[in-house]
C-alpha positions in Angstrom: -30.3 -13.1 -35.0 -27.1 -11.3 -35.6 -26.3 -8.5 -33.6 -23.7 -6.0 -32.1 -22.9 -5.3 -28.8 -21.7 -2.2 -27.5 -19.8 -1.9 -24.6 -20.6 0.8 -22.1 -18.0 1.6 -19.5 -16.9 5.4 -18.5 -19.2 6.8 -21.5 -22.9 7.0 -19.8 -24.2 8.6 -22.8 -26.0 8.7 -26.7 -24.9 12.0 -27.8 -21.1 11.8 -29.9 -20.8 8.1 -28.5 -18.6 6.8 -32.0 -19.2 3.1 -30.7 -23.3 3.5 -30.9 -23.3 5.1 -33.7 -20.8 2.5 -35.6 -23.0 -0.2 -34.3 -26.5 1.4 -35.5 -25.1 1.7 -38.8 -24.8 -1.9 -39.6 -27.8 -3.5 -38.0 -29.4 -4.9 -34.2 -27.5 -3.8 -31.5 -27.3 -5.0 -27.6 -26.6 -2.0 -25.4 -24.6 -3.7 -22.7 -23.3 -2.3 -19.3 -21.7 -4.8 -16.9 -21.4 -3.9 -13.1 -18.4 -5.8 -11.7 -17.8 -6.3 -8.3 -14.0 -6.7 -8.8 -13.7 -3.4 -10.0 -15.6 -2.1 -7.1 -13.5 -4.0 -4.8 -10.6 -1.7 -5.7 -9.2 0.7 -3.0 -10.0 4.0 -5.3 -14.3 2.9 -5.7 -16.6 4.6 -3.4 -20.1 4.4 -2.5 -20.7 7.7 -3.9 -19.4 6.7 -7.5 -22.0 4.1 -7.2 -24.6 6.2 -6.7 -23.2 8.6 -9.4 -23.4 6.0 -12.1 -26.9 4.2 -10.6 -28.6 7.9 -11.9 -26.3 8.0 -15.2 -27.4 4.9 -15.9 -31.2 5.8 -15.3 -30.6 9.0 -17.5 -29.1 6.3 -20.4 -31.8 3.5 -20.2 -34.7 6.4 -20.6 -32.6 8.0 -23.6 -31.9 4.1 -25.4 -35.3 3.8 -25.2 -36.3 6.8 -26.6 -34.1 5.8 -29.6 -35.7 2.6 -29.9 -32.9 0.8 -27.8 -32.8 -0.6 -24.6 -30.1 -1.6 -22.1 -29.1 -4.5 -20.8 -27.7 -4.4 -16.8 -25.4 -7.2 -15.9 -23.6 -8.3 -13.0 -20.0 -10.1 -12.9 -17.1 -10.1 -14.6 -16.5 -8.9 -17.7 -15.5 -11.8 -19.9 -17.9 -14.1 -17.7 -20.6 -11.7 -18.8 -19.7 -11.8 -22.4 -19.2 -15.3 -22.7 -22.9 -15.9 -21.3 -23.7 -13.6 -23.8 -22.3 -15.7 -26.9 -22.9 -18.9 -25.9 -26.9 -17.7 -25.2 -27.1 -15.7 -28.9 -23.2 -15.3 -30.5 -22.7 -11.7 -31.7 -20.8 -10.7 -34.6 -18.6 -7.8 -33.0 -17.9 -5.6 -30.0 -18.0 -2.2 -29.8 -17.1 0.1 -26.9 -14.6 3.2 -26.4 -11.2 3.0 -25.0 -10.3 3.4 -21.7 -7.9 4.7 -19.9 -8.7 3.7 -15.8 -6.6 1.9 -12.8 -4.9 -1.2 -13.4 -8.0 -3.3 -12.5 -9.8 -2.2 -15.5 -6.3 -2.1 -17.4 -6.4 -6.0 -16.5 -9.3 -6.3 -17.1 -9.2 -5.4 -20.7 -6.5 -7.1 -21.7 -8.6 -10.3 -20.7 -11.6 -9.2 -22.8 -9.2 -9.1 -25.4 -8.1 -12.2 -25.1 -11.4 -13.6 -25.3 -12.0 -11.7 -28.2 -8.8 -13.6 -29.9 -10.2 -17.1 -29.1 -13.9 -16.2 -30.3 -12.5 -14.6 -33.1 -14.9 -11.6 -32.0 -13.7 -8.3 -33.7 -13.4 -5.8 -30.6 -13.8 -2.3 -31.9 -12.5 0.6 -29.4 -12.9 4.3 -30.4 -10.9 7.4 -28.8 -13.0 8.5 -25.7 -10.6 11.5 -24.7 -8.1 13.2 -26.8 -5.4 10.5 -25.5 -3.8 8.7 -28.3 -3.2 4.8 -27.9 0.2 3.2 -28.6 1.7 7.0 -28.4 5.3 6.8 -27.8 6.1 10.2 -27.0 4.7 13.5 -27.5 6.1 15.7 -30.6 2.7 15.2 -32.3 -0.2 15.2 -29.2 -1.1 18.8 -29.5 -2.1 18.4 -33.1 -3.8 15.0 -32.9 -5.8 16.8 -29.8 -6.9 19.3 -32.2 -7.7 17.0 -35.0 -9.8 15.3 -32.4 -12.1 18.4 -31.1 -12.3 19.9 -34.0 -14.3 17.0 -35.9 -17.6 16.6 -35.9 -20.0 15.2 -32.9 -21.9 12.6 -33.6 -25.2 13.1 -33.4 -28.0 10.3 -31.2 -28.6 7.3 -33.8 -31.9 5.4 -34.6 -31.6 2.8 -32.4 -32.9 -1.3 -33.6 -32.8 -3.4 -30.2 -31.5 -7.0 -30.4 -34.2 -8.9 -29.7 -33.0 -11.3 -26.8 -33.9 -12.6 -23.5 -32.9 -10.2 -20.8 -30.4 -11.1 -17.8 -32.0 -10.7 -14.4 -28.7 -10.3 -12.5 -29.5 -9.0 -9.0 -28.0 -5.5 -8.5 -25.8 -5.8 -5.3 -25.9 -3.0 -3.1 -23.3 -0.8 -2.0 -22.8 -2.5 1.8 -22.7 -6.2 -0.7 -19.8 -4.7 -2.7 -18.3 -3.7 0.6 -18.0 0.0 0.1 -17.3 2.6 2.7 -20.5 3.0 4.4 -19.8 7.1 4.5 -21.3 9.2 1.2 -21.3 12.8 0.6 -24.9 13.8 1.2 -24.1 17.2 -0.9 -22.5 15.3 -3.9 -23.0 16.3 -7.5 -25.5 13.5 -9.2 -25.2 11.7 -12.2 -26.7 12.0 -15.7 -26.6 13.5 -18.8 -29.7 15.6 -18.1 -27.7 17.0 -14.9 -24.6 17.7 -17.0 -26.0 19.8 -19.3 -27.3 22.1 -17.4 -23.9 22.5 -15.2 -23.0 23.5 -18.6 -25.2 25.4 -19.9 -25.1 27.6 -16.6 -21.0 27.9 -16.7 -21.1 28.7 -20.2 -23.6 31.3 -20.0 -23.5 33.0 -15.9 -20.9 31.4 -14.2 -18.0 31.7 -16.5 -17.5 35.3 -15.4 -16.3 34.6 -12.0 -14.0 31.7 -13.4 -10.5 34.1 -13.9 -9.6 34.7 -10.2 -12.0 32.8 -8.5 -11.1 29.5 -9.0 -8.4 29.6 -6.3 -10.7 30.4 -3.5 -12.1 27.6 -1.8 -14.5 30.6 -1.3 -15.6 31.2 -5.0 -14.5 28.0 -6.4 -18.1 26.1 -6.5 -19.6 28.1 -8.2 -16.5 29.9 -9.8 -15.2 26.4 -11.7 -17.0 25.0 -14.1 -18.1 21.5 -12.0 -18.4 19.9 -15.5 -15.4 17.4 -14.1 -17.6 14.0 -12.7 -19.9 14.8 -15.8 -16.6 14.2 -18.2 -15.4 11.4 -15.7 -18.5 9.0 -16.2 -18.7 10.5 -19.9 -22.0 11.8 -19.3 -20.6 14.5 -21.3 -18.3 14.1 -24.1 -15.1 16.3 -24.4 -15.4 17.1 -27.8 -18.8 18.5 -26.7 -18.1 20.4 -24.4 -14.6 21.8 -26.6 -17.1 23.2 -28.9 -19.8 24.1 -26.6 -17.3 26.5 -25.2 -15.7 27.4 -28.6 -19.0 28.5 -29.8 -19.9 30.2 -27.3 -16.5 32.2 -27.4 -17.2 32.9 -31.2 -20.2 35.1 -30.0 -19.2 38.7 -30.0 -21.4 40.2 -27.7 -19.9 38.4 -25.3 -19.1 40.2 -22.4 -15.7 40.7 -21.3 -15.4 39.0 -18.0 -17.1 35.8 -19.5 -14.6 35.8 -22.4 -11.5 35.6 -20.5 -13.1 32.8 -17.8 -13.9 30.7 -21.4 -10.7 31.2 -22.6 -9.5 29.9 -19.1 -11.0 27.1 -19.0 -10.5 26.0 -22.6 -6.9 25.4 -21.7 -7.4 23.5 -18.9 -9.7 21.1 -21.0 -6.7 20.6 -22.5 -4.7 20.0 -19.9 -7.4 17.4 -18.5 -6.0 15.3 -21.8 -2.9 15.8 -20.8 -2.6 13.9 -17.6 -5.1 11.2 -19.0 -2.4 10.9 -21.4 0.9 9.9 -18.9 -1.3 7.2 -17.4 -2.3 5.8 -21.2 1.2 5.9 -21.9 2.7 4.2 -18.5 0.1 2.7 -16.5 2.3 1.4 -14.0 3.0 5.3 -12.3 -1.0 4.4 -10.9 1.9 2.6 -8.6 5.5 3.1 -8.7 7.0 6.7 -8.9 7.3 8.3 -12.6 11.0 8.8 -11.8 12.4 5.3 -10.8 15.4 7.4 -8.7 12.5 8.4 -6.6 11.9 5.0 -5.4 11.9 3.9 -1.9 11.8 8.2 -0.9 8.9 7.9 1.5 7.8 4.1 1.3 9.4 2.6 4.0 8.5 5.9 6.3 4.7 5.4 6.2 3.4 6.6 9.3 -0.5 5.4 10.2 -0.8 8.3 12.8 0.1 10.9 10.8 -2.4 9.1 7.4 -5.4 8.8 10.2 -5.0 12.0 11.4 -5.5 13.5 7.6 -8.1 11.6 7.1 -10.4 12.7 10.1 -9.6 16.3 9.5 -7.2 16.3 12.7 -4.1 17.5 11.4 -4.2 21.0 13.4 -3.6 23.3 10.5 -7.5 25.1 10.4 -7.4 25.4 6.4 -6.7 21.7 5.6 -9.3 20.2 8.2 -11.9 22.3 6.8 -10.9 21.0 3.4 -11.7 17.6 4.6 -14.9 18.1 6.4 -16.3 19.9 2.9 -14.2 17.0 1.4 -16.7 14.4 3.1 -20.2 16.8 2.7 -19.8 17.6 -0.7 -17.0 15.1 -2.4 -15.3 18.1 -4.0 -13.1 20.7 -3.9 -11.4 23.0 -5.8 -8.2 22.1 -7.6 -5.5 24.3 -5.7 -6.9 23.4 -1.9 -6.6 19.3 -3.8 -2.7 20.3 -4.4 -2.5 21.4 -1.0 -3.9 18.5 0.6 -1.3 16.4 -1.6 1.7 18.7 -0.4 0.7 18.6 2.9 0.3 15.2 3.2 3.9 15.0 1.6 6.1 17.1 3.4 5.3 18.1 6.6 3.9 14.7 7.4 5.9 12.8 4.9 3.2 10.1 3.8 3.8 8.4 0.4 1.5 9.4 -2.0 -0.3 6.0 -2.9 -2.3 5.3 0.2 -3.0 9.2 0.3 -4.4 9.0 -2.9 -6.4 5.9 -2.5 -8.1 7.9 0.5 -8.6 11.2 -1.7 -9.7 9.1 -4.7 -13.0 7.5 -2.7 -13.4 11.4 -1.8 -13.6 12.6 -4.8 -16.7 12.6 -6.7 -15.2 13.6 -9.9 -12.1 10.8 -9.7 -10.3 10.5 -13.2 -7.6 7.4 -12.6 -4.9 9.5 -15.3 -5.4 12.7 -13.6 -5.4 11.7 -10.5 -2.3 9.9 -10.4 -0.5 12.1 -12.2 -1.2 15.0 -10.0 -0.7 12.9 -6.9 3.4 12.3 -7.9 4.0 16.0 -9.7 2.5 17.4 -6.1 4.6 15.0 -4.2 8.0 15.7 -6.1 8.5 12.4 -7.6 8.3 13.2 -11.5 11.6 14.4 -11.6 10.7 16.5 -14.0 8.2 19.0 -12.8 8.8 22.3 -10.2 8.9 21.3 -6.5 5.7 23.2 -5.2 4.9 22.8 -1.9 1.9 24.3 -0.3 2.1 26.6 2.9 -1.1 25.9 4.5 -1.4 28.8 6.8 0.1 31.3 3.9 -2.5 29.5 1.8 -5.2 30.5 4.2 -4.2 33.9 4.9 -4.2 34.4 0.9 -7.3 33.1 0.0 -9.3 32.5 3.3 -8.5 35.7 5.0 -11.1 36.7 6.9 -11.9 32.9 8.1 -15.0 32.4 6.7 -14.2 29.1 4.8 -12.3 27.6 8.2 -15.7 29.0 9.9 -18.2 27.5 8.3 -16.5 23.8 8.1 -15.0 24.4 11.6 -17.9 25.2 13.6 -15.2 25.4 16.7 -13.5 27.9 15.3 -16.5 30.5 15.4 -15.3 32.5 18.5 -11.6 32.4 18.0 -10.6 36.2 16.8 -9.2 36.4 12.6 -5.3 37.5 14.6 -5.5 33.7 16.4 -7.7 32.1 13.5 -4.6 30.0 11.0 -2.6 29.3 14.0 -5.1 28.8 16.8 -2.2 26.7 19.3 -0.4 30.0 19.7 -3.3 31.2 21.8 -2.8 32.2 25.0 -3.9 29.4 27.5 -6.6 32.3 28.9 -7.8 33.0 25.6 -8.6 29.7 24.5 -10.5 29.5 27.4 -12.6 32.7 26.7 -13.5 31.5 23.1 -14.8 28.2 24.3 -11.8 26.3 22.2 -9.4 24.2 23.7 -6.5 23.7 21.4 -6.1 19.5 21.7 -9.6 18.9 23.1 -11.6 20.7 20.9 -9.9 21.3 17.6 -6.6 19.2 17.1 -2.8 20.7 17.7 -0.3 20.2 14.9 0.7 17.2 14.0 4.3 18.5 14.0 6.2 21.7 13.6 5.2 22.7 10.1 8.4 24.8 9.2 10.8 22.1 10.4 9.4 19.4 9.6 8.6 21.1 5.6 12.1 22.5 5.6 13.5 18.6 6.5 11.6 17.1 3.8 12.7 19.4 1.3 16.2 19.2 1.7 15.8 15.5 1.3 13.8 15.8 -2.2 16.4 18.4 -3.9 19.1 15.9 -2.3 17.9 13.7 -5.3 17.0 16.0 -7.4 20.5 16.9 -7.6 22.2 13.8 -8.1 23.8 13.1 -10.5 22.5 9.2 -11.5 18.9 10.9 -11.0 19.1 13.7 -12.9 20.6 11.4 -15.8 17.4 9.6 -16.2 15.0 13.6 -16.8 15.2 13.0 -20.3 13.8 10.3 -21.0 10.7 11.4 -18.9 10.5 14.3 -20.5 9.9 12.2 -23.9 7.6 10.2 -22.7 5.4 12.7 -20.9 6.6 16.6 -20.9 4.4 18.7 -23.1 5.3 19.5 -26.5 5.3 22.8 -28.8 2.5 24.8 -26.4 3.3 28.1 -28.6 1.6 26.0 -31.5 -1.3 25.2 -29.7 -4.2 26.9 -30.8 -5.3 27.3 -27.2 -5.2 29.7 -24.7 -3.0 29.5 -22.4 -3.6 30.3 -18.3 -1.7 33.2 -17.2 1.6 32.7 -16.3 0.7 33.4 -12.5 -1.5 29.9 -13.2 1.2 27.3 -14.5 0.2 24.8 -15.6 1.1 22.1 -12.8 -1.8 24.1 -11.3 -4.4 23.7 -14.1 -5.9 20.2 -14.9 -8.6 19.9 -12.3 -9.8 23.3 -12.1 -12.7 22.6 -14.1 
């Protein structure tokens, strides 16, 4: 029989899926997603990603069936998969949406094209995001983003299944795909089903903590929207959730409070594009720093200690380690304690930003490869383009954190030590330490080094570059490729200016 497959990938999903609806148009189609191990082999896959798309794929098989669909699970690699496909029943095109993920599935694609060429197989790809393709620089984004999430969604089609015989790939487990044995127990899980309602409940309660409480590691779960792993696995569409929010915006009894949270958020959903965007465009800064004068800054400096120490929670400073330890129970946290984590890791302990982001990218639930990546260099300094901010973790703590209750409740040995001691715990007195039970390098760790010297050293050595002349030359060209372009034209609202932008795209 002739058919159509489409292509499942980072789009979990039947509501505005472009590619599903293309293919129910013109006849039988093969709902296909493939699992492959390679990609799951990468440094940035975790167990818990696993186990958020094993329940977004139980929410998608139950709604193709509904439809009148069904979907087929298959194990390998991609072109392998496909070319068992053809040679079993050929099909007449594929269908799927673009893509915009780490170089393994970058690679990966640009094989499935090629197998595409040689079967003379039309592949059909359709915008997932509002990241343009092929975009050269930016004088036009803002307007093609609106164009995007301004068009209609496309409703669930009337599904007619390809009648074939069904693969029977065994489904490796985690520990087979050799993932990191450790998973969040207090994770966000997957599905559409599960999305919604995270929206639904921003949209109409939680929106009206969202102004000034998304900062606080305090407020921030329930302050932020937590719609970010639901966009990430495409559980949820963007566009849906543009004009979810717009509508409910357009209500005027809406009070106040919730009004200025929505019109918050709205501009970091765009923003979210944004980022998405400089990884589309150059998918080699997933690697190499954005500003090639940068090169060879922190690289040949690594130091394993200091990356180890981060990693267990053990770098001294109370606010960061209890960043982790939620870090680890839930697989999220809120965007300005992230851009800590990055700066901390980046001057004071002067770690290059890939292997740290490899490590934060299997601890986030909600990892997105162009914001991530992105985010990772413009908190480490090596854009070239973008403000130096680094991120005082004691000031930090004292401003959002100030009574200790955060530090207390992910630092269970912190309980007894008084709010004057609590940021800076190794300046107790040896007496004191003793009283509260806490022994400063036994029982919670010291400081990994002297925060103001060693933050004050690595400074001078970034705005050494920044400064030169041969590094400085090269700005503008970055700038075309990736700065933003005409924001007074956007018809968005914009964060206050207290909330730059730098500071916006994973605050969702």
């Amino acid at each position: 029989m002739t058919y159509r497959v489409v292509w499942f990938k980072r789009d979990l999903r039947v509501w505005d899926h472009a590619p599903l609806v293309e293919a129910a148009r013109l006849g039988p189609v093969l709902c296909l997603y493939v699992l492959e191990p390679a990609l799951w082999h990468q440094p940035d896959a975790a167990r818990q990603h696993l186990g958020f798309v094993q329940e977004s794929l139980k929410d998608l098989q139950a709604e193709l069936k509904r439809l009148g669909g069904r979907l087929q699970l298959a194990v390998g690699d991609a072109v392998d998969v496909l070319e068992r496909l053809h040679n079993a029943a050929p099909f007449l095109e594929l269908l799927s949406h673009e893509e915009t993920g780490n170089a393994a599935s970058y690679e990966r694609d640009r094989r499935v094209k090629g197998w595409c060429a040689e079967r003379a197989v039309p592949w059909r790809e359709f915008r997932q995001f509002g990241v343009v393709r092929g975009l050269r620089e930016r004088k036009h984004w803002v307007r093609q983003w609106e164009q995007l999430t301004h068009a209609e969604p496309a409703p669930a089609p009337a599904l007619q299944a390809a009648e074939l015989p069904r693969f029977t790939d065994p489904w490796p487990s985690a520990d087979e795909l050799g993932l990191d044995p450790h998973e969040p127990p207090g994770r966000q899980r997957g599905g559409r089903a599960r999305g919604l309602e995270v929206l639904q409940s921003f949209l109409h309660e939680r929106s009206a903590s969202y102004r000034g409480g998304i900062s606080s590691p305090l407020s921030a779960p329930s302050a932020c929207s937590r719609l970010s792993p639901y966009l990430t696995w495409g559980n949820l569409s963007l566009r849906e959730v543009v004009q979810a929010t717009r509508s409910r915006l357009d209500d005027p009894c809406l009070p106040g409070r919730q009004r200025q949270g929505l019109e918050g958020f709205m501009s970091r959903l765009h923003w979210h594009c944004h980022f998405i965007q400089k990884l589309e465009t150059e998918p080699a800064i997933e690697h190499h720093n954005m500003h090639p004068g940068y090169q060879g800054l922190r690289e040949h400096d690594h130091n394993p200690a200091h990356l180890q120490a981060l990693r267990d929670g053990c770098t001294g400073w109370p606010l960061v380690d209890a960043c982790v330890a939620m870090l680890r129970e839930t697989g999220w946290i809120n965007f300005r304690m992230r851009a800590m984590l990055v700066s901390v890791a980046a001057y004071p302990l002067w770690l290059h930003w890939r292997p740290v982001g490899e490590w934060l990218a299997r601890q986030f639930i909600d990892y997105e490869p162009g914001i991530h990546w992105s985010q990772l260099q413009m908190q480490s300094g090596t854009t070239g383009i973008n403000t130096t901010r680094v991120y005082n973790p004691i000031k930090q703590a004292q401003d959002h954190d100030p009574h200790g209750h955060f530090v207390r409740r992910w630092l269970p040995a912190m309980q007894r030590v008084p709010d004057t001691w609590l940021f800076q715990p190794w300046l107790m007195p040896p007496e004191l330490q003793a009283r509260c039970g806490v022994l400063v390098g036994v029982d919670i760790a010291a400081p990994l080094v002297d925060l103001e010297v060693a933050t004050r050293a690595a400074k001078e050595r970034v705005y050494a570059l920044r400064t030169d002349p041969a590094v400085a030359a090269v700005q503008a060209s970055i700038v075309k490729r990736h700065g933003s372009r005409n924001r007074s034209a956007e018809n968005i609202t914009r964060p206050r200016p207290a909330e730059a932008p730098s500071q916006a795209s994973l605050d969702f």
